[in-house]
DONUVO-452778 format. One record per residue (C-alpha): residue in one letter; x, y, z. Coordinates in steps of 0.001 Angstrom, whole numbers, plus 524288, in hexadecimal, padded with zeros to 5 digits. Each point is the difference from the previous one (the first is absolute). Example, Ala and Ser with C-alpha at 12.3 -4.5 7.8 and 13.67 -1.06 7.14 Angstrom:
BEGIN
a8300C7EE6C81E78
s8055A80D707FD6C
//
This chain:
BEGIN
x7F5097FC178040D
x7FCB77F2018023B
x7F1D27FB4A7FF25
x7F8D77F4717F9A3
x7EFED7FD0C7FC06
x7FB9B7F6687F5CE
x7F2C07FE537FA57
x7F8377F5B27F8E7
x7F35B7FDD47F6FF
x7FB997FA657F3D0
x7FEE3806927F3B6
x7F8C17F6D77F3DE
x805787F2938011F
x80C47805B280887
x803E1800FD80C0F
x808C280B8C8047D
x809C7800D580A8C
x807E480B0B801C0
x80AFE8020E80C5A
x807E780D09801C6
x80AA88009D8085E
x80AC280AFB80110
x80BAF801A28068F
x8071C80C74801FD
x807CF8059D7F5CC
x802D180FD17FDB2
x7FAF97FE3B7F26E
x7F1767F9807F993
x805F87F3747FC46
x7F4FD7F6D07FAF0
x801387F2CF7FC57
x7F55F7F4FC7FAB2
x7FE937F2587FF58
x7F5637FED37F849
x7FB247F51E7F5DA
x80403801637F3AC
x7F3BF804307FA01
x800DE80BBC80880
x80EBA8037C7FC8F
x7FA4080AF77F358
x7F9058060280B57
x80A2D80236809C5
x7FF6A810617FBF6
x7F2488015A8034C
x802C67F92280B90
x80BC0807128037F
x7F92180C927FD12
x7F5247FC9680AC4
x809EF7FD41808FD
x809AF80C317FF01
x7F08C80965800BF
x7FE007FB1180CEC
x80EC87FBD2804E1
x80B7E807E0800B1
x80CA07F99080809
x8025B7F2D6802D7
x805A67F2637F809
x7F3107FB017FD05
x7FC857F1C37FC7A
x7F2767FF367F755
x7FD177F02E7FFC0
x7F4C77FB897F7A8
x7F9597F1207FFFD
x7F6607FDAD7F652
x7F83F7F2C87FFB3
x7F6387FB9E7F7AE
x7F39B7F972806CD
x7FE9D7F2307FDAB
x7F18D7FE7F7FF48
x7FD1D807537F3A5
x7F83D7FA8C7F5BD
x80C657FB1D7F8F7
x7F79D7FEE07F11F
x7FF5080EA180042
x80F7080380802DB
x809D68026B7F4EF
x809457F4BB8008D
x80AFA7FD937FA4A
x7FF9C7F19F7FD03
x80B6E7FF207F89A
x806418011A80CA5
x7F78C7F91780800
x803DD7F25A7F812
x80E1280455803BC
x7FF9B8014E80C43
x7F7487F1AC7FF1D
x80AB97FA0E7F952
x80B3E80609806F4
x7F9497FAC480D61
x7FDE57F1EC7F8FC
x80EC77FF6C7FC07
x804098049780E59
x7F8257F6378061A
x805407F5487F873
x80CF28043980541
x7FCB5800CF80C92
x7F58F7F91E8069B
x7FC9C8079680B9F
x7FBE580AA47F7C1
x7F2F680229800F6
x7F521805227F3B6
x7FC2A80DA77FCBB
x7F5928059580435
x7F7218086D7F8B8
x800DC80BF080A74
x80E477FD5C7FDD8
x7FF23800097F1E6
x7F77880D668009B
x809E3805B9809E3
x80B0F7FDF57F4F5
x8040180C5A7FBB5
x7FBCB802737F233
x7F5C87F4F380092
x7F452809B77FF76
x801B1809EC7F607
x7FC0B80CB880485
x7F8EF808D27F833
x7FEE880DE57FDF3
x7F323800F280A10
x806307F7A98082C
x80C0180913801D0
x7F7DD80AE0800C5
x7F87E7F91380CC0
x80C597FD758058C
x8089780BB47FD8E
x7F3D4806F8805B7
x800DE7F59280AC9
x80B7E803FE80356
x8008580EB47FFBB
x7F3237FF7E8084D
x805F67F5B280936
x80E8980748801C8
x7F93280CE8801B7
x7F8427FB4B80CEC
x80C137FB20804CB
x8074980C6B7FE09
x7F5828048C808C1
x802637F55B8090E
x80F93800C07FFF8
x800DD811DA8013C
x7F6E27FCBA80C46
x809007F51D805AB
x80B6E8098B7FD1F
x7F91380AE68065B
x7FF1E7F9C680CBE
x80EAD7FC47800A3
x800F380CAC7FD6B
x7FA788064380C0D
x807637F769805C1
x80CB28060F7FAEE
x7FAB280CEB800FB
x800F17FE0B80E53
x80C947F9D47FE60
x8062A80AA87FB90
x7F81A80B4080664
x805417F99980D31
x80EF87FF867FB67
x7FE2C80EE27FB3A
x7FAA48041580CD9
x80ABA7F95B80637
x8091A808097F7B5
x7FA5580D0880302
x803407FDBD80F53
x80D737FBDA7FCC8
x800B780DF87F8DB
x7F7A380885809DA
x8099A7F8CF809F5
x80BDC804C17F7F1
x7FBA280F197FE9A
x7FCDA8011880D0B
x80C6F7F90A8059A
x80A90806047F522
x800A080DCB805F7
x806727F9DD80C8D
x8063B7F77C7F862
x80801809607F86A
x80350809D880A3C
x806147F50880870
x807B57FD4D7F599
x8041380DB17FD52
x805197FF4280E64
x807EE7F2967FF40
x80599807FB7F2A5
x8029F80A8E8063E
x8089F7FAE880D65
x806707F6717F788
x8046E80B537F83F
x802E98095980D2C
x807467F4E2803B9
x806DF7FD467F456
x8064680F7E7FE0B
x801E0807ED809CE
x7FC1080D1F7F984
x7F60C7FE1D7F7A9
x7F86080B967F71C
x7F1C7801D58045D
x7FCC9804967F192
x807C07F42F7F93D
x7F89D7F74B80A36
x7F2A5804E47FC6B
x80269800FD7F14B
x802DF7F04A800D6
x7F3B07FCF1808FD
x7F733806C77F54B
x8069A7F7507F61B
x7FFD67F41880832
x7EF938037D80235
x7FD2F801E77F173
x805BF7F2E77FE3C
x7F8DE7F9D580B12
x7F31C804F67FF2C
x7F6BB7F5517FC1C
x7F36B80AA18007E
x7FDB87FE087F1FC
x8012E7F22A7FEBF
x7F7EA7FF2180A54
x7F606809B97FB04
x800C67F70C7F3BE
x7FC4D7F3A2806FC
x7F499805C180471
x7FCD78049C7F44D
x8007C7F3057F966
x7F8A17F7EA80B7D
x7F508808317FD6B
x7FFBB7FF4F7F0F4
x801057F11480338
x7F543800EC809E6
x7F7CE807BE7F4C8
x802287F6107F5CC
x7FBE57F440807D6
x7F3BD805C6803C0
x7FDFD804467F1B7
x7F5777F77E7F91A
x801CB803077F355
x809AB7FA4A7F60B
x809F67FA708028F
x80B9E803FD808FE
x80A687F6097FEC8
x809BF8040B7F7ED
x7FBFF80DB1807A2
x8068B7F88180D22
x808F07FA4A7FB62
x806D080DE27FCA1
x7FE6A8047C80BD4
x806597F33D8081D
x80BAC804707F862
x7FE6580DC480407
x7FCED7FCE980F8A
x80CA67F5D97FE4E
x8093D80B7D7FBA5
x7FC4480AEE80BAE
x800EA7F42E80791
x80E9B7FCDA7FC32
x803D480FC480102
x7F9607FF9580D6B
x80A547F4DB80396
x80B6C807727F88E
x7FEE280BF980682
x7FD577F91A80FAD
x806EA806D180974
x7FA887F6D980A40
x7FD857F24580349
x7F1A1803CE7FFFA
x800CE805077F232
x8063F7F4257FA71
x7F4BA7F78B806B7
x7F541807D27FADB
x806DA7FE977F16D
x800437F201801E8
x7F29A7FE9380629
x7F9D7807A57F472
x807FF7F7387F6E5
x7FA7B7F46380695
x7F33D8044C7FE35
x801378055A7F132
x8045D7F3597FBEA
x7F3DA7F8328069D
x7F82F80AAD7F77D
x8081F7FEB27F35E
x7FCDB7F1307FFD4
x7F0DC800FE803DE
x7FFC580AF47F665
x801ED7F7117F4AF
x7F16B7F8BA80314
x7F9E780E1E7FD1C
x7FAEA801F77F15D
//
């Protein structure tokens, strides 16, 4: 399911931004861009994540900036590369004269500049499990709104189904014993004499092959299992409808095989119609 939140705050000398945005896949696919500092704690992270989140290609983006107006006596520097970088932007400019002089925020900003230690990456690994856990909270709620969105969606083409059905049953009775009658003069007219016990012994055939009661009974059966799971609060139900698209799709296609009528072929189609428009919502649902 596709949703999105990010979060910020400040942590120690940091500041923390975190953005999630997902996309929807059948699977948990999670991915970071994170700083490299963070890259030994991309498990935890991931671990956070797959609690709260279970569907969906997943982007976890992480900025981290260090605020320029600490007390710079009292930071861990690395001067050896400090006078590099100096140097590097004194060669540079004598190459080329519209370059202009580092500054010390840029300096500071250099990755590797200020040498983190083992506090410090406590403060900000805390930071940052603290920071992506709020928006967790913030991106289930955004998802839970699109989702009673698509709850709705769906509910709507499932009702819309269950007429096309009810429509079916009531109409096929007719529909089959008109068609026993065309079968039946085309046959009288066809051969002369024709045996009364023959005849009936091929109509019961021909209505065992034509009767669409249990596929019909089966679609019913199915809508409201669908109907159950997207009311169902509890866990998730995805992978749950996704099954049964393919089982609504396959009474569907018998329904069309067996038509005896133009108004069987047109309910076939118009349930097909209406799986598919589920089958592709059905992938935003975790």
């Amino acid at each position: 399911m596709t949703g999105y939140a990010n979060g910020s705050g400040q942590f120690g000398s940091r500041q923390i931004n975190i953005e999630l945005r997902a996309v929807n896949h059948r699977y948990l696919d999670i991915q970071f861009k994170v700083p490299e500092e963070l890259r030994p704690f991309e498990g935890q992270m991931r671990e956070l994540i797959s609690a709260e989140v279970a569907r969906g290609k997943l982007e976890c983006r992480i900025q981290i900036q260090t605020l320029p107006n600490q007390n710079t006596e009292s930071l861990p520097i690395n001067h050896q590369l400090v006078e590099q970088l100096a140097a590097f932007n004194h060669q540079l400019r004598r190459q080329h004269k519209d370059l202009g002089k580092l500054t010390v925020a840029d300096i500071l900003h250099f990755p590797g500049v200020l040498m983190a230690t083992s506090e410090d990456e406590d403060v900000l690994l805390n930071g940052v499990r603290t920071l992506l856990k709020q928006v967790l909270t913030d991106f289930k709620a955004a998802r839970a709104r699109e989702g009673e969105k698509l709850q709705q969606h769906l509910l709507n083409r499932l009702n819309d189904m269950s007429d096309i059905v009810a429509a079916i049953q009531q109409l096929f009775p007719q529909l089959l014993q008109d068609y026993m009658n065309k079968s039946e003069t085309r046959l009288r007219e066809a051969v002369a004499q024709v045996d009364a016990e023959r005849l009936k012994q091929e109509f019961v055939l021909f209505m065992q092959k034509a009767d669409v009661d249990e596929e019909l009974n089966r679609l019913n059966t199915h809508i409201a299992e669908t109907r159950r799971l997207l009311q169902e609060h509890n866990g998730s139900v995805g992978k749950r409808l996704d099954f049964l698209m393919q089982e609504l799709n396959r009474e569907a296609n018998t329904l069309g095989s067996k038509a005896i009528a133009i108004e069987c072929t047109q309910a076939s189609v118009g349930l097909k119609v209406l799986i598919e428009q589920m089958r592709e919502q059905v992938q935003n649902v975790e």
